[in-house]
N, C-alpha and C positions, 0 to 999 in steps of 0.2 A: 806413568810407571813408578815415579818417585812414590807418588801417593799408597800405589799398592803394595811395594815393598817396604812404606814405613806400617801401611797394616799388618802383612806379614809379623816384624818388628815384634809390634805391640799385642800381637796376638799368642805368641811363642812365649814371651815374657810371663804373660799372664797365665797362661797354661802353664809355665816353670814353679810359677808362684804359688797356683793352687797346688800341683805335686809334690812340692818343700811344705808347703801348710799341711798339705795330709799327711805327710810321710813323718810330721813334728809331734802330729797332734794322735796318731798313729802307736807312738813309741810313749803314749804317756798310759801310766797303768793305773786300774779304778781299784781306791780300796773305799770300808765303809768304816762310817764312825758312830758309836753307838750310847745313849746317855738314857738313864730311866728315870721317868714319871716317877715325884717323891712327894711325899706330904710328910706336914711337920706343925704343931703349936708355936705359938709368938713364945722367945723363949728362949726355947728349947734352939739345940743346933742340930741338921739334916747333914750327910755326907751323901753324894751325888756321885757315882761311879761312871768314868766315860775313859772309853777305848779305840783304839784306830786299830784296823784288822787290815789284811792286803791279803790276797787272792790262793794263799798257800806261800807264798814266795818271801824270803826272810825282809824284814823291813830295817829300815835306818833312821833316818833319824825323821819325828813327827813332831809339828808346832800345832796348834790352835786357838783361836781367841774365840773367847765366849763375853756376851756382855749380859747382865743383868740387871735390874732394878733396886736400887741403892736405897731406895725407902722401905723395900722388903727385905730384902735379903741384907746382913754383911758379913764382907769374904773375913774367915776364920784362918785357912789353911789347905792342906792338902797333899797329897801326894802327886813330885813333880808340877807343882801348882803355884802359881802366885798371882796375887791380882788388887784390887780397892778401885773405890771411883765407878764403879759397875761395870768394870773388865778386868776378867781371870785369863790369866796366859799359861797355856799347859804345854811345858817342853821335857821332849826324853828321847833316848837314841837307844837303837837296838843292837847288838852284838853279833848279829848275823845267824842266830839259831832261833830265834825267835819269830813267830808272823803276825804278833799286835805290841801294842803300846798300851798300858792303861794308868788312870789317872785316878785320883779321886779329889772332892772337890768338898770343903765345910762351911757351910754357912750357920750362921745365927739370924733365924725369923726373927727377924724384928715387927713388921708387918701383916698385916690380916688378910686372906682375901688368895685369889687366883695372880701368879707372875707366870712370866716364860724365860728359860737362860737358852739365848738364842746365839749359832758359832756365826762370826762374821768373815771369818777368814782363816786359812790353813794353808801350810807348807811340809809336805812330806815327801819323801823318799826312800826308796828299796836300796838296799844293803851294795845293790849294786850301780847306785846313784841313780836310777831310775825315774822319771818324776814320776809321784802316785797323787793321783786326783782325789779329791776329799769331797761329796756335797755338802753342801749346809744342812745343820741339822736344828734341832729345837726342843725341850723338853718341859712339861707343865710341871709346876711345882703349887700344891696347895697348902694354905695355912689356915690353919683354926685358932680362934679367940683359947686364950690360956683359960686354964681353968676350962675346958669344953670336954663332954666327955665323949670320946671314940667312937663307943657304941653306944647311940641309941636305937634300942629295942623296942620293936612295936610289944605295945601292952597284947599280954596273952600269952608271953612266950618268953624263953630265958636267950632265947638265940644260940645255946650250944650244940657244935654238932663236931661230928669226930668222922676225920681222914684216915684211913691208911695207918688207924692207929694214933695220929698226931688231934687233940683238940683245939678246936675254934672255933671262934665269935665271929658273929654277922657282923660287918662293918655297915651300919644305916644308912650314917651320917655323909654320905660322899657327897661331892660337887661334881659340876658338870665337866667338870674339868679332866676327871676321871672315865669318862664315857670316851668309850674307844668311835674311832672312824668307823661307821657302820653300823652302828647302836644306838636306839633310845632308850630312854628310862622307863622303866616299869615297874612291878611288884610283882611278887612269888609266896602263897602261902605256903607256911612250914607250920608244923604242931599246932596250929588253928592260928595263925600270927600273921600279919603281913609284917615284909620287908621291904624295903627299895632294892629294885634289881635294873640290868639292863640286859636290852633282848636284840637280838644279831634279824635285822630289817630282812637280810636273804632268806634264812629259815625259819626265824622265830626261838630260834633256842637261846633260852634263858640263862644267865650269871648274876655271881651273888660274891660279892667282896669277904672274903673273912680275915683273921688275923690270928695268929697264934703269940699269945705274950704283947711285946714289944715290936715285934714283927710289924712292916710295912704290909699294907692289904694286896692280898692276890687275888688272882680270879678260882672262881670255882664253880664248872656247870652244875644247873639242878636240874633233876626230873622230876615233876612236881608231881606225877601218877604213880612215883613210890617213894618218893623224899628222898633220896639219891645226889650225892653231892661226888664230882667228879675234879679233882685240883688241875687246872688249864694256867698255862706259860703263854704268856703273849710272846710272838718274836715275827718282827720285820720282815718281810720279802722284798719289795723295792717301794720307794713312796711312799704311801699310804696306805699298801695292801699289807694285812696280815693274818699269818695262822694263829691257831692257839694249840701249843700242844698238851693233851690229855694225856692222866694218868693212869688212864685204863683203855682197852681194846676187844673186842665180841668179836670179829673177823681174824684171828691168827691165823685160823686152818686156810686160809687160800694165799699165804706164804710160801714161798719155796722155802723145799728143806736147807737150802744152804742157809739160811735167817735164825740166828737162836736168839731166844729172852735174854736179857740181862738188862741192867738199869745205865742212865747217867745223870749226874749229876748237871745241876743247869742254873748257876747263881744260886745255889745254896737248896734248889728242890730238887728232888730225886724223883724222874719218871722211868715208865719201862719205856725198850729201847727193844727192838728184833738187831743183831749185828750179823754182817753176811761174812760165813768164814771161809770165803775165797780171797774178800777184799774187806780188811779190818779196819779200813779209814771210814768206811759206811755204815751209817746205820739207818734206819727206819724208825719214823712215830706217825703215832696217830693222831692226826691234827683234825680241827677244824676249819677248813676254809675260807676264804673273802667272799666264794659263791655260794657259803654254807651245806655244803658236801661234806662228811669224816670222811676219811681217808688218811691212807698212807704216803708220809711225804719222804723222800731219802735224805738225809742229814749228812753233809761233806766234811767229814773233821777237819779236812785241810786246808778247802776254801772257805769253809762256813757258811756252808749255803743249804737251801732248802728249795726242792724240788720235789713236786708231786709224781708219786711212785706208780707207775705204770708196771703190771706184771705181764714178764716176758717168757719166752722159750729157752733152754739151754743154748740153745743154737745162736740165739740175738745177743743171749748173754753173753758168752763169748766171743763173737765179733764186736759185741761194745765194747767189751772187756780189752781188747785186742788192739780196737782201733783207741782206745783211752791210754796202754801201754805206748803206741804210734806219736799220739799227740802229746805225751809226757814227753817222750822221747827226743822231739824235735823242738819241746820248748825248754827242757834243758838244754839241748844244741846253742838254739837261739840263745838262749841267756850265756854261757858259758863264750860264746864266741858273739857279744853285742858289739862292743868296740869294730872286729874287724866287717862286722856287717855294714855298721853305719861309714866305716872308712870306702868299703865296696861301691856303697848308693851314692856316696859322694863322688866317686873318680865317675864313674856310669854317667852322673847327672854331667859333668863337666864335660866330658866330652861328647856327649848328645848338644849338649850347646855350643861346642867347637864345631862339630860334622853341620848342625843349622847353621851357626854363621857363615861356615864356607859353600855351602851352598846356595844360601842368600845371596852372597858376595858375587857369585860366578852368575849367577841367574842374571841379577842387576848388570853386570856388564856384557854380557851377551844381548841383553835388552839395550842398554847403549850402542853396542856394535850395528843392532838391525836399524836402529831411530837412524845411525848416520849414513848409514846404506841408503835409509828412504829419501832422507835429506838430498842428497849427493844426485839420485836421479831427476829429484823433482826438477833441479837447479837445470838438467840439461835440455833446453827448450830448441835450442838449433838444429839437432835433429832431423836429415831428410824425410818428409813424409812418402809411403808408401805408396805409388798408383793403382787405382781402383781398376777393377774387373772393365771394369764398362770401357773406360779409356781403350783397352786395348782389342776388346769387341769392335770398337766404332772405326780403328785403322783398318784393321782386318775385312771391316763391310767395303770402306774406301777403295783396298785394294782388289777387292773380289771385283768391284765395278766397275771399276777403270780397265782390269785386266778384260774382265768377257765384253767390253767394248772395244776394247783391237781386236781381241779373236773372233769376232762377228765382222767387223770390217777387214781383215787379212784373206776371211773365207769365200766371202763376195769377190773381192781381186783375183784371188786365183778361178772362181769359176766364170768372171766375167774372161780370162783369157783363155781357157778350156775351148769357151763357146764361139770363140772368135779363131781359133785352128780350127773348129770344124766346119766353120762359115767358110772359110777358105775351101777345102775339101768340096763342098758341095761346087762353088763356083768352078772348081780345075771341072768339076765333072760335066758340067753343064756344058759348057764350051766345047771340050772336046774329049771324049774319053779317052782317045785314041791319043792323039796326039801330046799331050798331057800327063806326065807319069803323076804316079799316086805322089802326096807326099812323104818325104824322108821319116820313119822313125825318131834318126836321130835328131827333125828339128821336135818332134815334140816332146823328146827326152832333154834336149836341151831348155825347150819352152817349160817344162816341167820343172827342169832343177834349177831353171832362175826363177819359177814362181816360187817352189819349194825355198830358196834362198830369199827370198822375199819373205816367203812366210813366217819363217823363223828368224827375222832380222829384229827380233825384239826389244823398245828399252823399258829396261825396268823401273818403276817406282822406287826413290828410296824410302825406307820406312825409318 
């Protein structure tokens, strides 16, 4: 019994353990952190922009450390930044109206070749002390021999070509370093020219690097079956998946009317945008996908997320619409009353471990109570034992046969004297009838009740 109630024990414990670990781990909120792919000449110095965002909800204060390669890179400066030795430490605190951090980060290439500035660790939290989860993140940084020139152009061709109004050059010259998750390197003729491109493995659709001025290289779809260049925004979904969003869209008309045109701005490039004027924190672009599908993705201003746009009914709209109103509703609650939640989960947890202990406690000694119970009988071995069935069958036979042997012999006595008054009688007769009265009744009423007394003169057995 001891043995089962210290399992009991140890098995309550550990179940307490895991529901404080979930319930820890529970309360901690995922934000994301973000740093862009840079190239730069030996030299010259690169500024690296990096931002901690959280879910919509105001944030507090965010640290991060990043290390980098000291014979490539050295740390210059930066905003909210300090570092040397190949680690930059980026700290800033939020005022409670805000829901990211951002940082900027200077280095001077000194070094040739492909580096990485990789975060090794972070501490943030929401405005409401909140812990906010951070992953590690990582960004490619490429540098070119000074004195190299940006664009080289396959002979044949000047490589200019014009966006939206805005001009730019082919950027040739990339490294591998530059090839997104999901793409190989290839080539794309323009104006009878080749250039190095790279092509998206799911579809096949083709990018082409350009630059405008001084500008860092962006992506830009081509259609090589009319020279068609379309300016695409890489942006993250989770891991290693991502869209790219395009500056242009041929499916508008299977929009709901609540979606109008207008632009947004996105690190300094302006795409179109459909905005829904029921709910102005959304909008809609046209992205390319990880499984190389365009389509329409919805764009969260508040959480900053991207999700692929599924067209609905009025009907679905508004019950999302409704149930999104619900679940704001009740995560404002939650946040606004967090303190008295987690004081709630704690009195709950505590006294769910009281009501187990006292239960424990009474089981166990009720289980003592029955062991000394059994104890206590075993002990009593003096105990008369019980007579068996048969024992009293076997007297019972004894006395059946002792008894119908005097009633067999009693019965014989009386008819042996019966037959002897009648032996008399014959003799009176014989002799003389006459002279001779009969005999008396009352001797054989008396002869009777002394054989009758005889008969029932019985001694009994004791049993």
């Amino acid at each position: 019994m001891k043995k089962f109630v210290s399992r009991v024990y140890t098995t309550l414990i550990t179940a307490l353990a895991v529901f404080l670990a979930y319930g820890i781990i529970s309360f901690a909120a995922e934000g994301t952190v973000q740093i862009t792919d840079t190239t730069g000449k030996v030299g010259e110095e690169i500024t690296i922009p990096v931002s901690i965002s959280t879910a919509g909800e105001p944030i507090g204060d965010g640290s991060l450390t990043l290390n980098y390669d000291s014979a490539m890179l050295e740390f210059v400066g930066g905003d909210n930044a300090s570092g040397g030795d190949g680690v930059v430490s980026l700290n800033a605190s939020g005022t409670g109206t805000e829901t990211s951090l951002n940082y900027t980060i200077v280095f001077k290439c000194i070094g040739e070749g492909n580096t990485v500035l990789q975060s090794t660790g972070s501490t943030a939290y929401l405005f409401s002390d909140e812990t906010l989860y951070l992953p590690d993140v990582s960004t490619n940084i490429t540098i070119a021999a000074a004195g190299t020139s940006e664009q080289v152009l396959a002979s044949g061709g000047d490589g200019l070509l014009e966006i939206s109004g805005v001009q730019y050059t082919i950027y040739n010259d990339f490294t591998d370093a530059l090839i997104p998750v999901g793409f190989s390197r290839t080539t794309v003729n323009y104006n009878g020219a080749d250039y190095n491109a790279v092509v998206q493995d799911a579809s096949g659709v083709k990018f082409v690097f350009v630059k405008s001025g001084d500008s860092d290289p962006i992506y830009a779809m081509y259609n090589e079956s009319d020279n068609h260049f379309v300016l695409a925004k890489q942006v993250q979904l989770i891991n290693d998946q991502y869209i790219y969003v395009l500056g242009e869209a041929s499916n508008t008309d299977k929009l709901p009317k609540t979606f109008g045109e207008t632009t947004l701005d996105m690190n300094g490039l302006v795409f179109p945008v459909w905005q829904d004027s029921e709910n102005k924190e959304f909008y809609l672009v046209n992205a390319l996908g990880p499984s190389g599908q365009i389509a329409f993705y919805q764009y969260d201003t508040t959480d900053k997320t991207y999700q692929r746009y599924v067209e609905r009914t009025s009907e679905k709209v508004a019950e999302t619409k409704e149930k999104g109103q619900l679940l704001d509703q009740i995560k404002n609650e939650v946040s606004d009353n967090l303190l008295k939640i987690a004081i709630i989960i704690v009195a709950i947890i505590i006294i769910m471990l009281i009501i187990i202990i006292v239960i424990a406690s009474k089981l166990r000694n009720v289980t003592d109570e029955l062991n000394q119970l059994y104890d206590d009988y075993d002990e009593k071995n003096d105990l008369p034992k019980k007579k068996t069935r048969e024992q009293f069958i076997r007297k019972d036979d004894d006395y059946e046969i002792e008894y119908d042997d005097y009633m067999e012999e009693d019965h014989d006595a009386f008819m042996d004297d019966e037959y002897d008054d009648y032996d008399e009688f014959d003799d009176y007769d014989d002799e003389s009838y006459e002279t001779k009265p009969l005999p008396q009744t009352k001797n054989k009423k008396s002869a009777n009740k002394k054989s009758s007394k005889k008969k029932y003169d019985i001694e009994f057995i004791d049993l």
